[in-house]
N, C-alpha and C positions, 0 to 999 in steps of 0.2 A: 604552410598555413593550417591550422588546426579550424576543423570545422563537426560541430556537433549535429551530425547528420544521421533520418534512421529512415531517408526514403529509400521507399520498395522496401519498408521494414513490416512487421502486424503485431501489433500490441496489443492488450489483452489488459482491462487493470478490473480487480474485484474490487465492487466497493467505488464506482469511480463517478457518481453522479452529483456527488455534494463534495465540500471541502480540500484538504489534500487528493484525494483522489482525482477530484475533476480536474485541478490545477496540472495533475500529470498527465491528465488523456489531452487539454488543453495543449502544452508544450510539444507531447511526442506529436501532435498533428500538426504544429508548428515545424516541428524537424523533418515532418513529412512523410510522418509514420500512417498506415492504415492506423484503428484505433478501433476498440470495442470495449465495452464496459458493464458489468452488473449494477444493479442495483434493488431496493429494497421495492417492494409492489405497496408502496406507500405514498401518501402526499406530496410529503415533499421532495422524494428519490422522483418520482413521476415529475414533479417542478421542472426539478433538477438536470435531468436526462434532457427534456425537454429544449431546455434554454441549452442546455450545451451542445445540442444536436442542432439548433437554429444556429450558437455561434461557429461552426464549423462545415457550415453550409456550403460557401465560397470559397474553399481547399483544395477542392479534386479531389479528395482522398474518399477509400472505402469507413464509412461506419454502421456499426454494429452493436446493438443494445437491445438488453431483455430484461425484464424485472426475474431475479435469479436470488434466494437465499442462498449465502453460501455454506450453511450447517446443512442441508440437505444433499444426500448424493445423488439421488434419483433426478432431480431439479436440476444440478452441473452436471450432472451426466449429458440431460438432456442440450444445457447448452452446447456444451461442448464440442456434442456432436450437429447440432447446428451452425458452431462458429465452423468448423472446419469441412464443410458441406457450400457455406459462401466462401468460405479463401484458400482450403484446401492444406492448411498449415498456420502455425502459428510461431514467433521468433523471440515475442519478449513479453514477458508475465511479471503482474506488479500485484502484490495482493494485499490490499490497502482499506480492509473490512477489520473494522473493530467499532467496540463497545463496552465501556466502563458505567459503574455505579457506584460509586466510592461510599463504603458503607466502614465499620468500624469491623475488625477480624471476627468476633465474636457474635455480631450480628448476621453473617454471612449465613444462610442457608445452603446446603447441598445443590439444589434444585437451582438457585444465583448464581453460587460457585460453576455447576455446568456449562449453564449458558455463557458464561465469560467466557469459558476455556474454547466451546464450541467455535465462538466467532474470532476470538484470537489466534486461537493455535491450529485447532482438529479442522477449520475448514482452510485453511494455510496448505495443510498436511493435504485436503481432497483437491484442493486446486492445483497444486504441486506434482500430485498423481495425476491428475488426467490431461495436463501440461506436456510434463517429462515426454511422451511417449510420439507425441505430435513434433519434438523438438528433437528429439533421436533418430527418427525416418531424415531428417536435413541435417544430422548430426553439427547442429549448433542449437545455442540458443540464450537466453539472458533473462534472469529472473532476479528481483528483488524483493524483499519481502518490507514491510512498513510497521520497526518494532515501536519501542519507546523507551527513553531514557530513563522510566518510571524502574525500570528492573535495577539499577545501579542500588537506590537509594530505599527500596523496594514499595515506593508509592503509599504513602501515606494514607491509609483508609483504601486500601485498592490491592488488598491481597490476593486474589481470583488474576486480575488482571494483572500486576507485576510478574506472578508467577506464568501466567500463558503465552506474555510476550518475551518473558525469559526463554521459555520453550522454542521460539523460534531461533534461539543460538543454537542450539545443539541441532534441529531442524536444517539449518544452513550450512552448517559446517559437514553433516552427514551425505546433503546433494551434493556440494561439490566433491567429497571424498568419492561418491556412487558413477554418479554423471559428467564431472570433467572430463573424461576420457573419450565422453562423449560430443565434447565440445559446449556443454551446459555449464553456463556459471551462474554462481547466485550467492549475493551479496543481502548485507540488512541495515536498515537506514533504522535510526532508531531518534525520533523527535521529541522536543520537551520545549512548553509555551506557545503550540503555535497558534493563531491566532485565527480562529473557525467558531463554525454558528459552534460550534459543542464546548470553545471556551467559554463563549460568550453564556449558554445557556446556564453553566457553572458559576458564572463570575460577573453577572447581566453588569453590574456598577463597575463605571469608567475608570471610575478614582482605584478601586480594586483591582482594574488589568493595569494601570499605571504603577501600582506599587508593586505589584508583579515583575511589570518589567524594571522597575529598577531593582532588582534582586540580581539580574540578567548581567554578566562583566560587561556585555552588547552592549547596556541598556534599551533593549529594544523588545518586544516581544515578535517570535519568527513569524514569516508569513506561510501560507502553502506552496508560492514559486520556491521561495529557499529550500523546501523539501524536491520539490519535482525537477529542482536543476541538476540535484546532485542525482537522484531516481533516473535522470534523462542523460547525465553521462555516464553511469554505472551497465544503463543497457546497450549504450556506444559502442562502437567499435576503438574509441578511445579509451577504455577501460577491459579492452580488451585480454589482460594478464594480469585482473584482479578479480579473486574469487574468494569466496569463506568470509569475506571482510566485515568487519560489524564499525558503523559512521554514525559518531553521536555531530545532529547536529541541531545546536543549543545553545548559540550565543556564549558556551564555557560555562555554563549556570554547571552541568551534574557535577564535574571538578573543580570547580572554582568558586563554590559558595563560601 
C-alpha cells in the first residue's frame, strides 16, 4: 500500500507564507512533517504566516517561522542557525521565493535585472548552501526547488526572470552531481498558470483568467495543491531514486500550445 508519509520528517520551505509555498508547508504537515517557513517582514507575509500558523495549530507537529529575506545572507544565516538550535537538523528544503515584473527587454534596468536574479536564483544558491551541510551530518536529505515553465518559451516581457529560473536547471543538476553521494537529492518543479493572489494581481478580470485557462489542453487554470502534491512526493521516500529531474507541471500548456 503506497502511503505519502514525511512523519518525524522537518521541512524547511522559503517563501512559504502566501500562495504555492503555503499550500506545501499546508500538505507536508498534513503528511506529518515538522514544518518551518520564511517569509517577507511585510503585511501580508505577516497575514500569512499568521493564519497558517493558526491552521496548523491542532497537528502536534513542531512549527517554526521567522520573517527571513532570502537575498540576504547574514539574515539566513541567522535563521538557519536558529532553525537548527530548535530541531537540531533539517531533512527536506523547498525553496519557493520568487518575484517577477514583467517589463519589455529593453526596459529592464540593471538594478531590476538584479533584484530578479537575487530572489530567483542567488538566494536558491544561499538556501541550498546553508542546507546541504545540516543534511550531510544525517547523510540524507530532499530538496526541491520551485522553477517555472516561463524558461521553455522564455517569458514574454520577463527576461531577468526566465533567465534566473533557467539558472536553477544547471543549480539542480550540479547538487545532485556534488551531494548524492551524500544521500541529498534535488529535484525542480517548474509551474505555469497557477492560480495565486500574484495571478490574480496580473490578470484581477475574471473573464481574463478564463480565457487563460482555456489556452490550457486541461482547460483548467492549476491550483497550488497541484504544485505541492507533486513537491510532497518528490521529498518522499516515494521518490526516493529520483534526482536531477526538472517536472513541468502545466496542464500541457508549455508543449502543447
Amino acid at each position: 500500500m503506497l502511503n505519502l508519509s514525511l512523519k518525524g520528517r522537518r521541512t524547511l520551505v522559503i517563501g512559504g507564507a502566501r500562495g504555492i509555498g503555503a499550500e506545501i508547508v499546508r500538505m507536508a504537515a498534513d503528511c506529518g512533517s515538522d514544518v518551518a517557513w520564511t517569509c517577507l517582514d511585510t503585511e501580508s507575509d505577516r497575514a500569512g504566516s499568521a493564519a497558517l500558523e493558526t491552521g496548523l495549530a491542532d497537528l502536534g507537529i513542531r512549527v517554526f517561522h521567522r520573517a527571513a529575506d532570502c537575498t540576504d545572507e547574514a539574515g539566513s544565516k541567522k535563521f538557519f542557525a536558529e532553525l537548527e538550535d530548535e530541531w537540531g537538523g533539517l531533512d527536506c528544503l523547498v525553496y519557493s521565493a520568487g518575484f517577477t515584473c514583467p517589463m519589455p527587454f529593453e526596459t529592464i534596468d540593471f538594478a531590476s535585472w538584479k533584484r530578479v536574479v537575487d530572489i530567483n536564483l542567488n538566494g536558491a544558491f544561499l538556501a541550498v548552501r546553508l542546507a546541504v551541510p545540516l543534511m550531510k551530518k544525517q547523510n540524507s536529505g530532499s530538496i526541491v526547488l520551485i522553477g517555472s515553465a516561463a524558461i521553455v518559451a522564455g517569458g514574454g516581457g520577463r527576461a531577468d526572470y526566465a533567465s534566473a529560473k533557467a539558472g536553477l536547471e544547471g543549480l539542480n543538476r550540479a547538487i545532485t552531481r556534488e551531494f548524492a553521494p551524500f544521500g541529498i537529492r534535488c529535484n525542480l518543479v517548474h509551474p505555469s498558470l497557477i492560480e495565486t493572489d500574484l495571478l490574480k494581481q496580473r490578470h484581477p478580470d475574471a473573464e481574463k483568467r478564463r480565457s487563460l485557462a482555456s489556452e490550457v489542453p486541461l482547460r483548467r487554470l492549476g491550483q497550488p495543491e497541484d504544485i505541492a502534491a507533486v513537491t510532497l512526493f518528490l521529498l518522499s521516500d516515494l521518490a526516493s531514486y529520483i534526482t536531477a529531474q526538472s517536472i513541468y507541471i502545466d496542464g500541457g500548456r508549455t508543449f502543447c500550445k
